[in-house]
matplotlib code that plots the C-alpha trace (Angstrom):
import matplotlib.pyplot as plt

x = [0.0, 3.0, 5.0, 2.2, 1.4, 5.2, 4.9, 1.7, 3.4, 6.4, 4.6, 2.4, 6.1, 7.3, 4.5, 4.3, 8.4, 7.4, 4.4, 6.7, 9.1, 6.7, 5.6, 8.4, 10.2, 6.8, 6.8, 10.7, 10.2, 7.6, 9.9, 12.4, 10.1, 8.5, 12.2, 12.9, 9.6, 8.3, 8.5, 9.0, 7.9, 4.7, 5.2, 5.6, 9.4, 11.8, 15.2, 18.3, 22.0, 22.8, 19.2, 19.1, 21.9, 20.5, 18.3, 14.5, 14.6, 17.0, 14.0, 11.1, 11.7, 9.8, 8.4, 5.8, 5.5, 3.1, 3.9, 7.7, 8.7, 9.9, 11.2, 15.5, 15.3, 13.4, 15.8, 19.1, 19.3, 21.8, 21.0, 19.0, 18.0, 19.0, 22.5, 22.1, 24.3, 23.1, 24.1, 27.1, 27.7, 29.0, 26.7, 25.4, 22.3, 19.1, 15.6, 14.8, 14.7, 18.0, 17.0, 16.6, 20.1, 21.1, 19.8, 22.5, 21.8, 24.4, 26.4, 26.0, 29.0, 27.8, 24.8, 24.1, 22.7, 19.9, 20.4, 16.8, 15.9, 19.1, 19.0, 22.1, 24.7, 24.4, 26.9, 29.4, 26.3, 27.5, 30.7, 32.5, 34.6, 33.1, 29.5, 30.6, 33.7, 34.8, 37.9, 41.3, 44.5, 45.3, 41.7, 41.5, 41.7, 38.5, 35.1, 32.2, 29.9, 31.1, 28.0, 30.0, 32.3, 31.6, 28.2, 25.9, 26.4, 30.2, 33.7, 35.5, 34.9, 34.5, 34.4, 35.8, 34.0, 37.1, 34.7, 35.6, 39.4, 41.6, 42.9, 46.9, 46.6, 46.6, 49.3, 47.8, 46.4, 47.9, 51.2, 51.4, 50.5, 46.9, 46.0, 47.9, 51.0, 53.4, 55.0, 58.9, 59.0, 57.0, 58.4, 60.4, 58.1, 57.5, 53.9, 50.7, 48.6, 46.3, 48.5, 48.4, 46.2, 42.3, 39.9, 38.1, 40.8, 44.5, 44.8, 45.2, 47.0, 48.0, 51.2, 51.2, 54.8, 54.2, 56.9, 58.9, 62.2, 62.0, 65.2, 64.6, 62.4, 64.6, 65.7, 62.1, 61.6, 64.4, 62.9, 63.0, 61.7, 59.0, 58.4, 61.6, 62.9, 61.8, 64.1, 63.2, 63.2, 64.4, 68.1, 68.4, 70.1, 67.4, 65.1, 61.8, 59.8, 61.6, 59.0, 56.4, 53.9, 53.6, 50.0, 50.3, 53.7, 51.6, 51.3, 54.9, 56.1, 60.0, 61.0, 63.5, 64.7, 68.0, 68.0, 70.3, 68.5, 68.4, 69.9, 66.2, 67.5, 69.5, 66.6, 63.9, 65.7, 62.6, 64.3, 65.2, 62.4, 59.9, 61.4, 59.8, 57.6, 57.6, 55.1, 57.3, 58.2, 61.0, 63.6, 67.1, 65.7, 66.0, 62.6, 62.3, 62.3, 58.8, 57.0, 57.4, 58.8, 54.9, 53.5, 54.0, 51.4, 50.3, 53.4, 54.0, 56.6, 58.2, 58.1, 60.4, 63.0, 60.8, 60.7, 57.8, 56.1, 57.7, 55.0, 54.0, 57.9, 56.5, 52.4, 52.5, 50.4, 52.7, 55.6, 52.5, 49.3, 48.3, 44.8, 42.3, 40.7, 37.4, 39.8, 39.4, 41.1, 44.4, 47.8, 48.7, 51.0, 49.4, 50.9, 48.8, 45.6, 46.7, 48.9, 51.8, 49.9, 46.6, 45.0, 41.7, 40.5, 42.0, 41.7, 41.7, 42.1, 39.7, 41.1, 42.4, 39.0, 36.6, 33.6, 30.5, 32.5, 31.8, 30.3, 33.6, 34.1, 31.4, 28.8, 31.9, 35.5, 34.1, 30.8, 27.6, 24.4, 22.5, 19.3, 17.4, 18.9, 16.6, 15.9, 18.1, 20.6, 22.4, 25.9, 27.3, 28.8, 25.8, 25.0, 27.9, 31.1, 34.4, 35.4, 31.8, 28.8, 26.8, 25.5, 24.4, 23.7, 21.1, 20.4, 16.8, 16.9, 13.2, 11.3, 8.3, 10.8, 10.9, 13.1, 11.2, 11.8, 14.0, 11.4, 10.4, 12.8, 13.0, 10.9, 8.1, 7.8, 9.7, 7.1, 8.1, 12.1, 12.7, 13.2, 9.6, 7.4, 3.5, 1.1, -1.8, -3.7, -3.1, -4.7, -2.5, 0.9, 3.7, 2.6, 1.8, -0.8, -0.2, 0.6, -1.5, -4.9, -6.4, -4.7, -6.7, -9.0, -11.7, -12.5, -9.1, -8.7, -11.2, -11.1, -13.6, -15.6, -17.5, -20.2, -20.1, -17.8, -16.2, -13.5, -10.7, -10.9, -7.8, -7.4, -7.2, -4.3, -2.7, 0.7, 0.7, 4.1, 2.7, 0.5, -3.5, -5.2, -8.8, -10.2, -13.3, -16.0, -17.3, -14.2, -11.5, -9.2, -6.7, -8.0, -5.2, -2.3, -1.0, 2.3, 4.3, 1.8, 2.9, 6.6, 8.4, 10.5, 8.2, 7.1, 3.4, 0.6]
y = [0.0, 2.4, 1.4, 2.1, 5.6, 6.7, 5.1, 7.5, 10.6, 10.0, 9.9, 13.3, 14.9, 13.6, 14.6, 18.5, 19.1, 17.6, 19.9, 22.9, 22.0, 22.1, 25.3, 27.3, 25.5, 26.0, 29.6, 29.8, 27.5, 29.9, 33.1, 31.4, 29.9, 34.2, 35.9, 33.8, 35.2, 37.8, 41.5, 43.5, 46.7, 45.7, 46.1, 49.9, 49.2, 48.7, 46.8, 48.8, 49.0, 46.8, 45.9, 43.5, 41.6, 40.7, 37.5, 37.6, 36.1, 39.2, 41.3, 38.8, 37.2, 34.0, 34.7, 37.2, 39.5, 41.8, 44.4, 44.8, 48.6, 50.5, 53.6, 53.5, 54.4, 51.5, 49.0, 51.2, 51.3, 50.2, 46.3, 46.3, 42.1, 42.2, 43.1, 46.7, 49.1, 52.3, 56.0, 56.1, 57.9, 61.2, 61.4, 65.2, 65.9, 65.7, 63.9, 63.7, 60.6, 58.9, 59.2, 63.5, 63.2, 59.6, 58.9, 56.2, 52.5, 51.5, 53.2, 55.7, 58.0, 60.7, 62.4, 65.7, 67.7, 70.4, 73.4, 75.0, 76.1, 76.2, 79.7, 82.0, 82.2, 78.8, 76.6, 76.0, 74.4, 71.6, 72.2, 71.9, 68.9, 66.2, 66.6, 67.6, 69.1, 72.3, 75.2, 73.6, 74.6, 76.8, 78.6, 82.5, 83.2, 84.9, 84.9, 85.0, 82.4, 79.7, 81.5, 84.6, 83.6, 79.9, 78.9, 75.6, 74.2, 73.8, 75.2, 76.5, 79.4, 81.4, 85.0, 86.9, 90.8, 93.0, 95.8, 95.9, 95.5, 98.2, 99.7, 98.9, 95.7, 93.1, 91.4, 91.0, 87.9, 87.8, 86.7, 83.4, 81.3, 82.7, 83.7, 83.5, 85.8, 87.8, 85.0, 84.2, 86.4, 89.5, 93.0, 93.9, 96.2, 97.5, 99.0, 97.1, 94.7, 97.0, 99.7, 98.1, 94.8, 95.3, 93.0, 90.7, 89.2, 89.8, 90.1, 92.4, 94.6, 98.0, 100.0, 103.6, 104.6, 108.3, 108.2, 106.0, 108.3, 108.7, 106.3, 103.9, 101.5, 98.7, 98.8, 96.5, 96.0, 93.6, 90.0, 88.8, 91.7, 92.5, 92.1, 93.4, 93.6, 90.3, 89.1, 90.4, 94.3, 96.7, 97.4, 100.2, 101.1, 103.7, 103.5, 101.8, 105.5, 106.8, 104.5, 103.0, 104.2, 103.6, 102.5, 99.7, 99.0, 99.3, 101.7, 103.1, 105.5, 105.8, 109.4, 109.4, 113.0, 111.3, 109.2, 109.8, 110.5, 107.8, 105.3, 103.9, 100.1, 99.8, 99.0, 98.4, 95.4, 92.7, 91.6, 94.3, 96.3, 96.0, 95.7, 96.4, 93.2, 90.7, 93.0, 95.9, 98.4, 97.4, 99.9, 100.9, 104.2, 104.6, 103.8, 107.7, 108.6, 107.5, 106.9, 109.4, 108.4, 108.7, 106.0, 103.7, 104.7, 107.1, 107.1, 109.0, 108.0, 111.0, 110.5, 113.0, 110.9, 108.5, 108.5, 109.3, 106.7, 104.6, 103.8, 100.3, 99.4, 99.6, 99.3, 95.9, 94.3, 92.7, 95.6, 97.9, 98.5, 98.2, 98.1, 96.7, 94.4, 96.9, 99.9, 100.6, 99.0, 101.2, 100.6, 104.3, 104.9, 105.1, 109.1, 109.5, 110.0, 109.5, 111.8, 111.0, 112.4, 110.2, 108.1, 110.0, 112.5, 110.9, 112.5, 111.0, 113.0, 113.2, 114.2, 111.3, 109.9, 109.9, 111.4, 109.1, 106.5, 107.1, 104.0, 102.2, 102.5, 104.1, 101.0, 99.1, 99.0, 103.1, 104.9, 104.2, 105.5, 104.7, 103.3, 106.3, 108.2, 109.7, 107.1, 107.6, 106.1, 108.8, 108.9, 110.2, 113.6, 114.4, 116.1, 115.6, 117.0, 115.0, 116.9, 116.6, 114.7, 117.8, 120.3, 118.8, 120.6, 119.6, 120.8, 120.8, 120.1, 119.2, 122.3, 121.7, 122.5, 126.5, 127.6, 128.0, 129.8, 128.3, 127.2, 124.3, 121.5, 118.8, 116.3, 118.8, 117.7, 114.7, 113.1, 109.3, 110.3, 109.8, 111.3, 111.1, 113.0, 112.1, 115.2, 116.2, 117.4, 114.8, 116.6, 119.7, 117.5, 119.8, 123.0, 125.2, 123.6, 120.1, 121.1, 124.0, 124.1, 123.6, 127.1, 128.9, 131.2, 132.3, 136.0, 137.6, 136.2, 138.6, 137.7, 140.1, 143.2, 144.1, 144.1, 141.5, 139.9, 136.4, 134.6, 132.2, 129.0, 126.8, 125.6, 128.8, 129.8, 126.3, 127.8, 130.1, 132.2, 133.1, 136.2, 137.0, 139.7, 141.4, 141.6, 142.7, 140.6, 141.6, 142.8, 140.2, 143.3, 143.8, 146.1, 145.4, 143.5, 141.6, 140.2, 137.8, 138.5, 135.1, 134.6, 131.0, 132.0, 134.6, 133.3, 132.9, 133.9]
z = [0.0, 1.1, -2.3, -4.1, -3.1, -3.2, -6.7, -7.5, -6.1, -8.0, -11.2, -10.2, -9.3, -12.7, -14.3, -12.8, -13.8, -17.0, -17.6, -16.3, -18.9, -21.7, -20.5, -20.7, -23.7, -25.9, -26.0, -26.6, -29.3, -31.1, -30.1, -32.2, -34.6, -34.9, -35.3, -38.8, -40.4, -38.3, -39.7, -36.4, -38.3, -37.9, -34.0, -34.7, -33.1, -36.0, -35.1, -36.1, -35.6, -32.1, -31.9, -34.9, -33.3, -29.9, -29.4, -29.1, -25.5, -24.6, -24.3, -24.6, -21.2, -21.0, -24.3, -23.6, -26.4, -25.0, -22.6, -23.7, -23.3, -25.8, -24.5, -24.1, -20.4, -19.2, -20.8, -20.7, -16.7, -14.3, -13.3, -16.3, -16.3, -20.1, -19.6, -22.0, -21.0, -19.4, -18.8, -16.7, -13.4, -15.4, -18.1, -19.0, -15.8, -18.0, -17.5, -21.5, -23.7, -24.7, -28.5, -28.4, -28.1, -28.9, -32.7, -33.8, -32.3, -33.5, -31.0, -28.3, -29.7, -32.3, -29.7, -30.3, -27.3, -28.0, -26.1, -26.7, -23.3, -21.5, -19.7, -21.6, -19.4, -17.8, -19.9, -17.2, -15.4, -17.2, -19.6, -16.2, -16.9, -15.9, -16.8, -20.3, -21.9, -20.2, -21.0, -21.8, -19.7, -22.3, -23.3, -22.7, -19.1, -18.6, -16.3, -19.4, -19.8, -23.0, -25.4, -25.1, -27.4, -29.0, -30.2, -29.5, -32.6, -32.7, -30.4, -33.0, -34.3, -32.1, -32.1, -29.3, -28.7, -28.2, -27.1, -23.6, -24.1, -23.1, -26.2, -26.8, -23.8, -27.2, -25.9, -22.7, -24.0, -27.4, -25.9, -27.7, -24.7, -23.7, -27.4, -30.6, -30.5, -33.0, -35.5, -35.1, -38.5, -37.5, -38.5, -35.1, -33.4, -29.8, -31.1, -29.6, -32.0, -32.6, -34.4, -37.2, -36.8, -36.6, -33.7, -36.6, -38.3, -38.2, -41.9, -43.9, -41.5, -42.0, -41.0, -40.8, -42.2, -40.9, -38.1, -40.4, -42.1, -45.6, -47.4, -44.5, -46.1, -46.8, -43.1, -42.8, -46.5, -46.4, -47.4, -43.5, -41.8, -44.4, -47.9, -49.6, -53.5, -55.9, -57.9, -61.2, -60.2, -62.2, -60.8, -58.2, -55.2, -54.7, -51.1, -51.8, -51.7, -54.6, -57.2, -54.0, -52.5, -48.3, -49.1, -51.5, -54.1, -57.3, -59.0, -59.1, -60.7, -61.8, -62.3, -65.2, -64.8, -64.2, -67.3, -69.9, -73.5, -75.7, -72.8, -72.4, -73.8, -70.5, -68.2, -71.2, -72.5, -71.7, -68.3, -66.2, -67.4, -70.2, -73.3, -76.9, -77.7, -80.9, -83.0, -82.5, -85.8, -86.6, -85.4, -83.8, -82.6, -78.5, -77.4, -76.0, -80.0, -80.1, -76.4, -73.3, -70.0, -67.9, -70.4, -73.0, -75.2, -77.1, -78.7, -81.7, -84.5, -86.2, -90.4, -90.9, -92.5, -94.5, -98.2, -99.4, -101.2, -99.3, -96.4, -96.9, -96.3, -92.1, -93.1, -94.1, -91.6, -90.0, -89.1, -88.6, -89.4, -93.2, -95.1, -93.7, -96.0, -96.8, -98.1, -102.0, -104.2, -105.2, -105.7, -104.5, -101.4, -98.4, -98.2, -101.3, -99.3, -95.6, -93.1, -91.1, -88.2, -88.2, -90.9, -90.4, -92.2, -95.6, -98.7, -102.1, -105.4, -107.8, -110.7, -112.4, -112.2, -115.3, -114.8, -114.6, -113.2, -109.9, -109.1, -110.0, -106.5, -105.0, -103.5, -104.2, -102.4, -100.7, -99.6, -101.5, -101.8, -98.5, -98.7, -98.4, -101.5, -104.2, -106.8, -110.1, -112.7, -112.6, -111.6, -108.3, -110.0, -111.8, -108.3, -105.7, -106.4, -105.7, -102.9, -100.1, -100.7, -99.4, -100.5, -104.1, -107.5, -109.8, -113.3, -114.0, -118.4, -118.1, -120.3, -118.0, -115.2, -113.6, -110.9, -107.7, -104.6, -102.2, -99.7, -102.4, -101.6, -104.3, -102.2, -102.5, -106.1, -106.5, -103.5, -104.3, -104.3, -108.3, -111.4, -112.6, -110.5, -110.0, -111.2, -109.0, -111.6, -114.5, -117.2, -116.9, -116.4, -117.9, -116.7, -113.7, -113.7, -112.9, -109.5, -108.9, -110.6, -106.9, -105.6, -109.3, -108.1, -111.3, -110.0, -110.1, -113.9, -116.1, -119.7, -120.9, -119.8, -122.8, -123.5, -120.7, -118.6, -118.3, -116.9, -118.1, -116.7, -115.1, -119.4, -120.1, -118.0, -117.1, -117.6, -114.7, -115.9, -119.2, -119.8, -119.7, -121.4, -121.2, -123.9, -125.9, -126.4, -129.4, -131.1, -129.5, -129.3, -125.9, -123.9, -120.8, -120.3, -117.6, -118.3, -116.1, -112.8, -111.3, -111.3, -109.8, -107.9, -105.9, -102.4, -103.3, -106.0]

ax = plt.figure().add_subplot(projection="3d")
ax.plot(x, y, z, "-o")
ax.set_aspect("equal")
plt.show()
């Protein structure tokens, strides 16, 4: 009976560890059966960096699913039962999330801390060393809050407000321990920093020569000391203020009061100084023959001694300047039309030319008629002379034609710009008429009196210059003349 019930409660024992076993191995069996085809995203917590590395069971104890937290903080703590690390004891004072600051998981390196919020003035609350970084052993020695100078985003730069600093106490701080200092290679000075250099930037700096003694230059102006002579100047054992400038080297000037005439080759030989270049005119002459000692150009080349005739020897093109491909067409000498003085105004003579063959060259290889010119076959001389375009001459051989007064221009006629002029009145074309049968007024022009009176009509009189009589009706004889009333060249009727 004993044996039996020992037997009975070692099979319920048995069977309760077995039970237990299955319990606990089930769920772990479907964790790991879940983490080879479960998509975690779905969870709304995505694994990345460390995260995808870990195993299931490191978060889902016992393999419950539900309930696991999310947030950093609740895993990430000291004697955290999954063995994550956590803040350490000297991590920055804050009560926020780790990922506002923390946004790699791969790593905890690479946080940026927001300072939105932090009162101005506070830094050193925590840039004190051991909360956060604080001033190296060899930063500015000074009392100001860090967001004085430096900003939130990064150390360096940093700006430093020189406002408050004692004018001429640079080197109070600039002493090359404290701040940077004067360079091994700085012009040998007793002046403070500020003389010359300004508080923003330390270059460019500028040096006030007044108290320096004119000739000294090269004293400084040595090549160690400061900026002294390169090696291609012009050779000199004059000071540096003879050609420069205290304010800036370039522009200088060289005063050659001292030169010798004609000596201009010894410096202007292309390495000392600058020499003539390739396209130069050919030419031994001293270069002061031609160019003056404030500039190189204008220069002005004396043609005295040149042959004349002789011009294109130098104005080839190539030597200097010669036609340009649009001049007429003419095998004279340049001198023929041209001065030694300027190329413009040229003149060319006429006289050789044939008359009426002005268009030879004229609308050819020189000056046409522009587009605007009265239309005619005529050729240039017929009005223009050979030695201005302007004023013209015209010779009327028309018989129809009679001079005018000056106040009719040729236009007034000639309304389409040719030869052939349209008449207003058509039916009197050739005479007075033609253009002025609408200005014929009948009463003025009595033809007869007696026995009664009439008047000639626009027929009658269509040539305005000749003559009208009165005359007697009856009898046809004159009984007044009026010869010539209306003349041409009068102003009006």
């Amino acid at each position: 009976m004993t044996k039996n019930k020992n037997d009975a409660l070692i099979r319920t024992t048995l069977a309760g560890l077995l039970w237990l076993l299955l319990m606990f191995a089930l769920p772990l069996h479907a964790a790991e059966q879940r983490g080879t085809d479960f998509d975690h995203l779905r969870t709304g917590f995505p694994l990345t960096g460390a995260h995808t590395q870990v195993e299931c069971q490191t978060c889902h104890a016992r393999g419950v699913f539900k309930g696991t937290p999310r947030q950093c903080d609740l895993c990430h703590i000291q004697g955290n039962r999954m063995g994550a690390s956590a803040k350490p004891n000297n991590h920055v004072q804050t009560t926020q999330f780790c990922d506002q600051c923390h946004t790699n998981t791969v790593s905890w390196v690479g946080a940026r801390f927001r300072h939105t919020g932090i009162t101005p003035g506070s830094c050193g609350t925590c840039h004190n060393g051991t909360t956060a970084t604080a001033k190296p052993a060899n930063h500015i020695q000074t009392t100001a809050p860090c967001d004085t100078c430096h900003r939130t985003t990064a150390w360096v730069p940093a700006s430093f407000n020189h406002a408050s600093v004692t004018p001429g106490s640079c080197a109070t701080c600039h002493n090359g321990t404290t701040a940077t200092g004067k360079p091994a290679k700085h012009i040998q000075t007793t002046a403070a920093c500020d003389t010359c250099h300004r508080t923003n930037a330390w270059i460019p700096a500028s040096f006030n020569h007044a108290s320096v003694t004119p000739g000294s230059c090269g004293t400084c102006h040595n090549g160690t000391t400061a900026t002294g002579k390169p090696t291609n100047h012009i050779q000199t054992t004059a000071s540096c203020d003879t050609c420069h400038r205290t304010t800036a080297w370039l522009p200088a000037s060289f005063n050659h009061a001292s030169v010798t005439p004609g000596s201009c080759g010894t410096c202007h030989n292309g390495t000392t100084a600058t020499g003539k270049p390739t396209n130069h005119v050919q030419t031994t002459s001293s270069c002061d023959a031609c160019h003056r000692t404030t500039a190189w150009l204008p220069a002005t080349f004396s043609h005295a001694n040149v042959a004349p005739g002789t011009c294109n020897t130098c104005h080839n093109g190539t030597t200097a300047t010669g036609k340009p491909t649009t001049h007429i067409a003419t095998t004279a000498s340049c001198d023929a039309c041209h001065r030694t003085t300027a190329w413009l105004p040229a003149t060319f003579s006429h006289a050789s030319v044939a008359p009426g063959t002005c268009n030879s060259c004229h609308g050819v290889t020189s000056t046409g008629k522009p587009s605007g010119h009265f239309v005619t076959t005529r050729s240039c001389d017929a009005c223009h002379n050979t030695t201005a375009w302007t004023p013209i001459r015209y010779t009327h051989t028309s018989p129809y034609f009679s001079p005018h007064n000056s106040g009719v221009t040729c236009t007034s006629c000639h309304t389409g710009k040719t030869e052939t002029i349209s008449w207003k009145y058509a039916a009197y074309s050739g005479y007075c008429a033609g253009c002025h049968a609408g200005s014929f007024k009948t009463d003025p022009h009595k033809k007869t009196e007696t026995p009664t009176t009439t008047w000639y009509t626009v027929g009658d009189l269509k040539n305005c210059a000749g003559s009208c009589h009165i005359v007697n009706g009856t009898t046809g004889a004159i009984t007044k003349t009026r010869n010539s009333h209306h003349r041409s060249t009068d102003g009006g009727f």
